[in-house]
C-alpha positions as CSV (number, residue, x, y, z in Angstrom):
1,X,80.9,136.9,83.9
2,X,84.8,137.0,82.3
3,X,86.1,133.4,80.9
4,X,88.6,134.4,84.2
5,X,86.1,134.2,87.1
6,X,84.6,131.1,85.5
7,X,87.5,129.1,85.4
8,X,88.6,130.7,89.0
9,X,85.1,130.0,90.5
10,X,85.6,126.5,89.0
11,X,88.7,125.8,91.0
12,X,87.4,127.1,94.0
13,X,84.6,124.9,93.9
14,X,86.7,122.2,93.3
15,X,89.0,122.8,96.3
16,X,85.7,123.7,98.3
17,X,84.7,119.6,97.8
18,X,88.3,118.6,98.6
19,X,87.9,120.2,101.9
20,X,84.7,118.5,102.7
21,X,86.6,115.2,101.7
22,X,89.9,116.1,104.2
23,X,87.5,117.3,106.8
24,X,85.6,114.1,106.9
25,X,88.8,111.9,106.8
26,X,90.2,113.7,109.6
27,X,86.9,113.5,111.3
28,X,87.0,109.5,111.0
29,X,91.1,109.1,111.7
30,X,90.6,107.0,114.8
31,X,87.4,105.9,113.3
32,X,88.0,101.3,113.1
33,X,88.7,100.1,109.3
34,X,87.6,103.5,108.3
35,X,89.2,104.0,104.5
36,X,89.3,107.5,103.4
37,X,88.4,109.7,100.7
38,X,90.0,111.2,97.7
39,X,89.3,114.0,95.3
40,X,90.4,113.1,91.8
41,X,90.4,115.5,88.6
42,X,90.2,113.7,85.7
43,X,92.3,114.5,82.5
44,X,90.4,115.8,79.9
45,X,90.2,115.0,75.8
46,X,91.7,117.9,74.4
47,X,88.7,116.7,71.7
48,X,85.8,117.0,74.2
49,X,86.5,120.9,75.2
50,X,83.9,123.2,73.3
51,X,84.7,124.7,70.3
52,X,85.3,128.5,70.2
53,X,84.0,129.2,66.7
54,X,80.2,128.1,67.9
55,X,80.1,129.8,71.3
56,X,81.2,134.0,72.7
57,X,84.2,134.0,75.0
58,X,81.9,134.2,78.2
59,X,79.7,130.9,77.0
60,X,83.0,129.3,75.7
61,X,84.5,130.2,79.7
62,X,81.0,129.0,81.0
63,X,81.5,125.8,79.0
64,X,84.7,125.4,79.3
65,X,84.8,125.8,83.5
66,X,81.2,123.4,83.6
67,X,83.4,120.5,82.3
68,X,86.5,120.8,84.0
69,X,84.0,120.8,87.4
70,X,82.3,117.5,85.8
71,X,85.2,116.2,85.8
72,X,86.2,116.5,89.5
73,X,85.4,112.9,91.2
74,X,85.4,111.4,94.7
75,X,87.0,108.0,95.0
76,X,87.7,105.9,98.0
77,X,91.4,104.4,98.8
78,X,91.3,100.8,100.2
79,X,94.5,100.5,101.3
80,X,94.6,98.5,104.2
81,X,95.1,100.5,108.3
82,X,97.7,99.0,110.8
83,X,97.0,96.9,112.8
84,X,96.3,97.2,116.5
85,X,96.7,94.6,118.9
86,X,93.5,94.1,121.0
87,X,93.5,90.6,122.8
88,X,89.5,90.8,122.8
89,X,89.0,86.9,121.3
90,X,86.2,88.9,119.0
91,X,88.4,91.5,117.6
92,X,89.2,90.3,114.3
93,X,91.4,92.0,111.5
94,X,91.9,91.2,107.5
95,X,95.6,91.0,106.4
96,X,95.1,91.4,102.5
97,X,92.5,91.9,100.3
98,X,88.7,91.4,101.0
99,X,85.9,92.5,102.9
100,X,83.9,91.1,106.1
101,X,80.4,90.1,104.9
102,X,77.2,91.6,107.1
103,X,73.4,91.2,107.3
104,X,71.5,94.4,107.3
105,X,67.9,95.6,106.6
106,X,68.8,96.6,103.3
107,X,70.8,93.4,102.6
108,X,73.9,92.3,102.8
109,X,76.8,95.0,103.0
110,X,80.9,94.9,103.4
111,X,83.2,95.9,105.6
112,X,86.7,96.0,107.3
113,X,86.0,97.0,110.5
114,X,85.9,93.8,113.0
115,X,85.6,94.5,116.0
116,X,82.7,92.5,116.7
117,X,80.7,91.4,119.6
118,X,77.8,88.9,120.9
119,X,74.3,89.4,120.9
120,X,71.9,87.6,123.4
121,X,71.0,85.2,121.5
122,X,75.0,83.7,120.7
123,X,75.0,85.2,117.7
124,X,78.6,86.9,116.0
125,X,77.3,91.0,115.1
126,X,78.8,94.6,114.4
127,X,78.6,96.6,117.2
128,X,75.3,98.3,115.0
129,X,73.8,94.5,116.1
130,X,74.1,93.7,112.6
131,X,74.7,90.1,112.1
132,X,78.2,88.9,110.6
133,X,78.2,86.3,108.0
134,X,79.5,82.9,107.7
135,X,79.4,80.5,104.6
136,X,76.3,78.6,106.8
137,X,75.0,82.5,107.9
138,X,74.8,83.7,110.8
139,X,77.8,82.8,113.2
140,X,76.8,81.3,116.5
141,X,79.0,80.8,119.3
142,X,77.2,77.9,121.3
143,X,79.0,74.7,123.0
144,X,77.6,72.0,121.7
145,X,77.5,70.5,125.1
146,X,75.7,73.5,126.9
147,X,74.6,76.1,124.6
148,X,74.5,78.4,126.5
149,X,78.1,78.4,127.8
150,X,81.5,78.0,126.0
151,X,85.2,77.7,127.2
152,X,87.3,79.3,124.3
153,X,86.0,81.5,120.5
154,X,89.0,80.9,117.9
155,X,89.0,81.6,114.5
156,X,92.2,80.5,112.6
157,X,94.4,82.5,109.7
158,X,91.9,80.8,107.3
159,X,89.1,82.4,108.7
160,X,87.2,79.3,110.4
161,X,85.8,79.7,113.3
162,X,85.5,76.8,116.3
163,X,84.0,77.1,119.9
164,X,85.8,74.8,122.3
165,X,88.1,73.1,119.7
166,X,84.8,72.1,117.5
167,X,84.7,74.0,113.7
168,X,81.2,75.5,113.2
169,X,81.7,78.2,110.7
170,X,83.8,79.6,108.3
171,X,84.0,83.5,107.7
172,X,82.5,84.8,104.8
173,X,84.7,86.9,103.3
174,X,84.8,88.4,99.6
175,X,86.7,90.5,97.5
176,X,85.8,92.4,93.9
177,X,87.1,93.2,90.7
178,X,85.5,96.2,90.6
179,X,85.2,97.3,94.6
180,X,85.3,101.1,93.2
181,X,82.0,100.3,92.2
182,X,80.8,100.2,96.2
183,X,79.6,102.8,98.0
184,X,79.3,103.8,101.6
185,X,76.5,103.1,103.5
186,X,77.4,104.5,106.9
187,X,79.8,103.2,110.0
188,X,82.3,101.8,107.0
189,X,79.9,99.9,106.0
190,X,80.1,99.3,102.1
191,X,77.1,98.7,99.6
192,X,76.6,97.5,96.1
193,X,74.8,99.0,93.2
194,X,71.4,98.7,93.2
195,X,71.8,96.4,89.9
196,X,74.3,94.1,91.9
197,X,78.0,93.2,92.1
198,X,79.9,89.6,91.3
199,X,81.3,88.9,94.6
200,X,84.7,87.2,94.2
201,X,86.8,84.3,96.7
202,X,89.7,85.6,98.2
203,X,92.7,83.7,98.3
204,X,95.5,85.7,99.7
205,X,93.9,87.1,102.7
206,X,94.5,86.3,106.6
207,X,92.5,86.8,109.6
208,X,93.9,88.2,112.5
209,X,91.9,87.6,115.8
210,X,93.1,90.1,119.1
211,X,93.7,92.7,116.3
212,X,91.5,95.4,114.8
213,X,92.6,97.5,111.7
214,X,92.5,100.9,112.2
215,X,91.4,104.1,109.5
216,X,94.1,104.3,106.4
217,X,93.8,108.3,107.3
218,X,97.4,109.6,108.0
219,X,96.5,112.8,109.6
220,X,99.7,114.2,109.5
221,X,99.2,114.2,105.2
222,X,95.9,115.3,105.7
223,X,96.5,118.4,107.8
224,X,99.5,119.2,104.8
225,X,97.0,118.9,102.1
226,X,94.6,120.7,103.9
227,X,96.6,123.7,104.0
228,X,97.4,123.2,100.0
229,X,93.7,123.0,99.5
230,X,93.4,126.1,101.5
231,X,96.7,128.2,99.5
232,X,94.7,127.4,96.6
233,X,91.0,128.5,97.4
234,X,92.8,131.6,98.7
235,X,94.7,131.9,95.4
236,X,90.9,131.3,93.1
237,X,89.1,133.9,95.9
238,X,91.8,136.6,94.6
239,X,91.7,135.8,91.1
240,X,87.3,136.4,91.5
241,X,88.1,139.5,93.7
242,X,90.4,140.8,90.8
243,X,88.0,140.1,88.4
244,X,85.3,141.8,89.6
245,X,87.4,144.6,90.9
246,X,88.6,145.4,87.4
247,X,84.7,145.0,86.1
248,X,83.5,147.6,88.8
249,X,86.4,150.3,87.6
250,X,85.4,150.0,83.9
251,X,81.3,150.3,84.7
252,X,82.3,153.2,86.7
253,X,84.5,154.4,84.0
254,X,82.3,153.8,81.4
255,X,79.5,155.5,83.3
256,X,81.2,158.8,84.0
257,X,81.9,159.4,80.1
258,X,78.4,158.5,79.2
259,X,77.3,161.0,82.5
């Protein structure tokens, strides 16, 4: 294979996975406190490409077309979604920074998307029935007259929550230096690594109850970037087709002087 078709087959690879990210954010536009996707291609050390006095032009190509694919990452943008008003008392939206903290199977995991219900038992969850998080634990919404009735739900701008005028939680909510470092983990729930991550207080967020944040995915960009994405795996499918056109026409040629 020419240094050409490796570096073409590259790129279209590349703009094969940026697809898959567009088609996903697109898929999850109206998707609540969904945060897309992006495809990133790193720069590269001028330093770190191989050398072409150890390798032939094709391994050189080969090389040459591996590392600029390694180099292609996936990254996920947490800028915040609008707002949408809701006036469900347990719809409840971050203005800022920070994540909503939840209990799962598979520990405790992040996310933005609040709009929350009641379980059975009183008890605050995702609509998954995962339990959300307080700085006691698990949030219930009991008055402490009859337990098993209650006259209003509030949570404040500072994220504590009272039933019937009485404070009985406070929202956990957490932020982190290095939140590039989380992955997803399903219905925009976000996970940390395996080895762990420092959690961090959040000082300039607010708490919207009544409002839900909505996915960060402007579909109008995505639908124009699609189409780039798509000019250029066009553009990397001609260059291969070229390539191998031009390959075929020399083998033939080669073969009828040596027929």
């Amino acid at each position: 294979m020419s240094g050409d078709m490796y570096i073409a087959a590259a790129g279209a690879l590349a703009c094969e996975k940026r697809l898959q990210i567009i088609s996903n954010n697109l898929a999850n536009a109206n998707t609540v406190g969904f945060k897309m996707d992006r495809g990133h291609m790193k720069l590269i050390n001028p330093a770190d490409l191989p050398s072409q006095s150890t390798q032939s032009s094709a391994d050189l190509a080969a090389a040459r077309a591996h590392l600029f694919w390694n180099n292609f990452s996936m990254y996920t943008d947490h800028s915040n979604g609008a707002l949408r008003q809701t006036d469900n008392d347990f719809d409840l939206a971050l203005v800022g920074k920070g994540f909503f903290c939840v209990q799962t199977p598979d520990g405790v995991h992040y996310t933005r998307k609040g709009d929350f219900t009641l379980n059975s038992d009183g008890v605050l969850v995702t609509r998954n029935g995962w339990p959300v998080l307080g700085e006691g634990g698990e949030i219930t919404i009991k008055s402490t007259e009859n337990p098993h009735k209650y006259a209003k739900f509030a949570v404040d701008e500072q994220g504590n929550v009272a039933v019937d005028g009485k404070r009985v939680d406070s929202l956990r909510i957490v932020d982190f230096t290095e939140f590039n470092r989380l992955s997803k983990a399903g219905d925009t729930l976000f996970k940390p690594p395996a080895a762990g991550l420092a959690e961090t207080k959040v000082e300039d967020v607010k708490v919207s109850q009544g409002f839900i944040e909505l996915s960060n995915v402007d579909a109008v960009k995505m639908m124009t970037e699609m189409i780039e994405v798509l000019r250029g795996y066009e553009s990397y499918q001609k260059i291969i087709q070229s390539v191998d056109e031009t390959y075929s026409q020399a083998i033939n040629q080669v073969g009828s002087l040596t027929g």
